[in-house]
C-alpha positions as CSV (number, residue, x, y, z in Angstrom):
1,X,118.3,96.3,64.5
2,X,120.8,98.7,65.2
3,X,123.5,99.8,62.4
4,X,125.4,103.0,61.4
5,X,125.9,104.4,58.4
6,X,128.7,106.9,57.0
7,X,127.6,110.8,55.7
8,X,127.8,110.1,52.0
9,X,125.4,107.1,52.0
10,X,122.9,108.4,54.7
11,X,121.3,110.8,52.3
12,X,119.7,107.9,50.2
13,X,121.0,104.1,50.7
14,X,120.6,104.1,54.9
15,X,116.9,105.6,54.2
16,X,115.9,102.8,51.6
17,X,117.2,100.0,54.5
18,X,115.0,101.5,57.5
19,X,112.0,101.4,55.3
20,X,112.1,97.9,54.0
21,X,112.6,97.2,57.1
22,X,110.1,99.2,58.8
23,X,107.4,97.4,56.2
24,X,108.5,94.0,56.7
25,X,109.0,94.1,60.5
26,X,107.4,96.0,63.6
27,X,110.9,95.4,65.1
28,X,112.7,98.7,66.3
29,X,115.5,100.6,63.9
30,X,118.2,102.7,64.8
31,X,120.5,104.3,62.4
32,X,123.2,106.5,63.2
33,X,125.6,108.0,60.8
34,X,129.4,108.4,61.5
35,X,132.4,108.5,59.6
36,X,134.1,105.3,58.5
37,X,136.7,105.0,61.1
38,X,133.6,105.6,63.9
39,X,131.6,102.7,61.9
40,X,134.1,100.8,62.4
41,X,135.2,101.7,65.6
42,X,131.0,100.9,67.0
43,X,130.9,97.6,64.9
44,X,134.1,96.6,67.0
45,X,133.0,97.3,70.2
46,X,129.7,95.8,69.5
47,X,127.3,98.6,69.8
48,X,126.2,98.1,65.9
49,X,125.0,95.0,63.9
50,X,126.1,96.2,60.9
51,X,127.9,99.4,58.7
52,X,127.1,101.3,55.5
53,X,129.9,102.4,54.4
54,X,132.5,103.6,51.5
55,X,136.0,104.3,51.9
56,X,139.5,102.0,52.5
57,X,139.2,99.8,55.4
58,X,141.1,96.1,56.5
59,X,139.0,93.9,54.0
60,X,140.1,90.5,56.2
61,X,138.8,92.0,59.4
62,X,135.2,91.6,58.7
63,X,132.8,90.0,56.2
64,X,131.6,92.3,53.8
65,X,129.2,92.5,50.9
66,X,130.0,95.0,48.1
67,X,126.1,97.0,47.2
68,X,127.7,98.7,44.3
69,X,130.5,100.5,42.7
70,X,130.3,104.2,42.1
71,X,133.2,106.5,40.3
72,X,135.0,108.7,42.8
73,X,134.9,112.3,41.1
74,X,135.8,115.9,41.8
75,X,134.0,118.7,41.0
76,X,134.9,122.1,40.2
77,X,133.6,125.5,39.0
78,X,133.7,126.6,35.5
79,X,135.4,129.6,36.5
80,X,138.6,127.6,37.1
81,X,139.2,126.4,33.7
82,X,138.8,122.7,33.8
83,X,137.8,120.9,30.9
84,X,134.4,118.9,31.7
85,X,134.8,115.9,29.2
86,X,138.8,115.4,29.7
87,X,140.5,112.7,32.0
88,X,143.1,114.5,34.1
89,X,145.8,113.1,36.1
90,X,146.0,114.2,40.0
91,X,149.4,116.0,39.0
92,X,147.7,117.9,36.8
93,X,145.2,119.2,39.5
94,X,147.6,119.8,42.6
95,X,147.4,123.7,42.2
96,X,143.4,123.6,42.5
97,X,141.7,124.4,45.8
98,X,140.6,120.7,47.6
99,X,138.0,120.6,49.9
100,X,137.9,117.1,51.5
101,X,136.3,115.7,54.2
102,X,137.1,115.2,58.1
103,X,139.8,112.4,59.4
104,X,138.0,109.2,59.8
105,X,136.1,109.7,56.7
106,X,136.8,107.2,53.6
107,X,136.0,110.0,51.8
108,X,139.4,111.6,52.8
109,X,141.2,108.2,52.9
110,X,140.2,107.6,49.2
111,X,141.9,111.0,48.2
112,X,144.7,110.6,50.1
113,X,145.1,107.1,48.0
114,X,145.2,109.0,44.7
């Protein structure tokens, strides 16, 4: 079995697949992690089975089951002010410092949605 996985979901969700897997089967595992557009780009050419991954991405193109729904959030020091328990729109936020993740990553595609 042979699948990728992108950055934010190798820390724990790839890991829980290669061990079921690894108890249930003597059959070899490979996981590489990539960002979404690379996931996608391997699953196209054929040199995964399947991707882990978050992000924006041509829902008709491929069959797809959804694991779970998490909130996207930003974080932020204290220092700058922000109220922890308050809803804020992006407007509101444009003059904080953004740190965001690499092209190809759904990560970045989901902020630049908002």
């Amino acid at each position: 079995m042979n699948f990728a996985t992108t950055f934010s979901l190798s820390n724990n969700d790839a890991w829980k697949i290669v061990d079921y897997y690894r108890s249930q089967r003597s059959k070899k595992i490979v996981c590489q992690t990539f960002n979404t557009q690379q996931c996608l780009e391997a699953l196209n050419n054929g040199k995964i089975d399947f991707a882990l991954i978050e992000g924006n991405f041509k829902q008709d193109d491929y069959d797809k089951v959804i694991i779970r729904n998490e909130p996207f959030i930003a974080v932020g020091k204290r220092e700058l002010g922000i109220e922890v328990n308050k809803e804020y729109d992006l407007r509101e936020l444009i003059n904080y410092p953004l740190i965001y993740r690499e092209q190809g990553s759904g990560s970045l595609e989901i902020t630049r949605k908002y």
